[in-house]
Every structure is written in C-alpha cells, then in structure tokens.
C-alpha positions as CSV (number, residue, x, y, z in Angstrom):
1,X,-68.0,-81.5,-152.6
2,X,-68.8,-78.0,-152.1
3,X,-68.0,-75.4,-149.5
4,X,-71.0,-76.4,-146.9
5,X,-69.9,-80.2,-147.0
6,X,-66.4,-79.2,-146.2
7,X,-67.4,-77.2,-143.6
8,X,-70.2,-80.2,-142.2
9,X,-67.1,-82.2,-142.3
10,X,-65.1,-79.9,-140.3
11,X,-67.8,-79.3,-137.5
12,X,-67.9,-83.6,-137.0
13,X,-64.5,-84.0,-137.0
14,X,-64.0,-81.0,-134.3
15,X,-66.8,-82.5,-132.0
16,X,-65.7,-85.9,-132.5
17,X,-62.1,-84.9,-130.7
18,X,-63.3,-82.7,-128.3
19,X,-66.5,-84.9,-127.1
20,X,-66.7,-88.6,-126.9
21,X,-69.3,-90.3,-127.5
22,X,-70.3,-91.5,-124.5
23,X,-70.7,-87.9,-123.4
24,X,-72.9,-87.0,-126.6
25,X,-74.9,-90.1,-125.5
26,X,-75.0,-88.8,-122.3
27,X,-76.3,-85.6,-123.2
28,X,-78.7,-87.1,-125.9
29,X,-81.0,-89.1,-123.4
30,X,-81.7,-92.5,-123.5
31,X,-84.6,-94.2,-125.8
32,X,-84.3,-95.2,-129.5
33,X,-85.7,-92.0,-131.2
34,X,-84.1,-89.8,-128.6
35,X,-80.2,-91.4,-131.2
36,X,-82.3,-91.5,-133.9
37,X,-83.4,-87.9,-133.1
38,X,-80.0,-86.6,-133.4
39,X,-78.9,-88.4,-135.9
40,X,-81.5,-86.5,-137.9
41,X,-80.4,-83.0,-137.2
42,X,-78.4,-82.4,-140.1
43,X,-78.2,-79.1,-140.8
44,X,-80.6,-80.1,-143.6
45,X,-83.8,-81.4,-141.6
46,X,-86.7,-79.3,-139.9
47,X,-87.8,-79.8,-136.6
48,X,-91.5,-81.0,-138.2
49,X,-89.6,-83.7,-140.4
50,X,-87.7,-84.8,-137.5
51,X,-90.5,-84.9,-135.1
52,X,-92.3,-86.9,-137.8
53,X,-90.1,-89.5,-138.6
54,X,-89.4,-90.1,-134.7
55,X,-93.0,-89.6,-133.7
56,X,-91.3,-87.2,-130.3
57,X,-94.0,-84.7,-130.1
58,X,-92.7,-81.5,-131.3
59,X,-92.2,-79.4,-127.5
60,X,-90.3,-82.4,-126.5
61,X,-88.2,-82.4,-129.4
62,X,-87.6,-78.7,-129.5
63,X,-86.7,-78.6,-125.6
64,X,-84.4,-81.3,-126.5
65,X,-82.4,-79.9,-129.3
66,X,-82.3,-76.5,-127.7
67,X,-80.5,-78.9,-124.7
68,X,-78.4,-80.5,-127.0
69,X,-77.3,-76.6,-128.4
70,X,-76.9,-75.8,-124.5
71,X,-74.3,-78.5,-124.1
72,X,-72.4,-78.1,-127.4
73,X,-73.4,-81.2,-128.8
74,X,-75.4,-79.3,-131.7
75,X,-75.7,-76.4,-133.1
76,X,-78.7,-74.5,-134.9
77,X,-77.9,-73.3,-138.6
78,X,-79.8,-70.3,-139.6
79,X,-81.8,-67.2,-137.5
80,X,-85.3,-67.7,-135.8
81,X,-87.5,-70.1,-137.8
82,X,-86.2,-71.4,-140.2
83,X,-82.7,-72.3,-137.9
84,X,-82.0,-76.1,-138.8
85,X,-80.3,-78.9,-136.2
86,X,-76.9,-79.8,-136.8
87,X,-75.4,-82.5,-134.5
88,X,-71.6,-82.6,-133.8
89,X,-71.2,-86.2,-135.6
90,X,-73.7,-89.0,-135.7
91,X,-74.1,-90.8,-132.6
92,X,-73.0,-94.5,-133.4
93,X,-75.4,-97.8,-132.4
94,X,-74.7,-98.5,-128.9
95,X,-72.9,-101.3,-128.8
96,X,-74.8,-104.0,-126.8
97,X,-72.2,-106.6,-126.4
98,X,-70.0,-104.4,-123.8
99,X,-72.5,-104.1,-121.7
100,X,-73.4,-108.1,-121.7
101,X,-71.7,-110.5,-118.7
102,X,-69.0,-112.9,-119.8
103,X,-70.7,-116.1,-120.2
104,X,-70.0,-118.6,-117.5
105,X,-67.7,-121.8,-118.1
106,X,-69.1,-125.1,-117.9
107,X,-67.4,-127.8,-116.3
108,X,-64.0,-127.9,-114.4
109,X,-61.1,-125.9,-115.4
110,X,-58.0,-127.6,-115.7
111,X,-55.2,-126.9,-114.0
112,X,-51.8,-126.7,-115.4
C-alpha cells in the first residue's frame, strides 16, 4: 500500500464520520447512475470514462460533481483539466427492505 492509498483511506474514513450516508445520498440525487456516478469518482477516473460508463451526458455530470465538491461530499484531485473526482466513501446499495411495509397478518391473533 503506498502513500496515495493511505491517504484515499484516510479521506473515506474522515467523510464516513462526519457525513452519513443518507446525507451523501441526499446530496448525490436520486436515479441509478446518479450512485453509480459517484461511486466512480475515484480519484482515478475522468469525467469522459465516468460519463461513459453511466451514459449521464457530460454537462450533467460535470454540474453534478462540481455540486457534489460544493457540499463536501467529493473533492477534485489535481488543477484545471486534468482534476480527477474523488467521492468521500462509496455510497452503499440502498437498502430496499427499510423502506417496504410490514406485511399484514393473516387470520386472528390470539390472545393471551
């Protein structure tokens, strides 16, 4: 593990305590590529690659990350150009049980 990976490792940690991850979510957008988006932003991977693999047209994408930056969710590695996306931690799969309703009980309850 070199210095960079310690230092990646640091950042996630560091956003994970001091932003949950319902605010990153928040603050991400809603919409499959809008996680998969961020997930992608690395420190490692362009704005064209991500834009690519998550077919977000390329304005859209940039006005997102540079939102993303505005709220402290991600940061941009580098000057100008050739400044890569790095996202705070990687946003987890939402989980899609907590927002399901208990299923109902069928028949009679019994009392005790």
């Amino acid at each position: 593990m070199d210095t960079e990976d310690l230092l990646r490792c640091l950042v996630h940690i560091a956003g994970r305590t001091a932003v949950p991850v319902e605010t990153t979510r928040a603050f991400v957008g809603k919409g499959k590529n809008r996680a998969k988006a961020f997930n992608l932003c690395d420190g490692r991977t362009t704005l064209k690659d991500i834009s690519k693999k998550t077919k977000i047209d390329a304005g859209n994408l940039s006005r997102a990350v540079s939102n993303w930056v505005e709220h402290g969710v991600a940061f941009r590695i580098g000057q100008g150009k050739d400044a890569l996306p790095l996202h705070i931690y990687l946003l987890p799969k939402e989980d899609k049980r907590k927002n399901r309703r208990p299923k109902k009980r069928k028949g009679k309850r019994k009392r005790a």
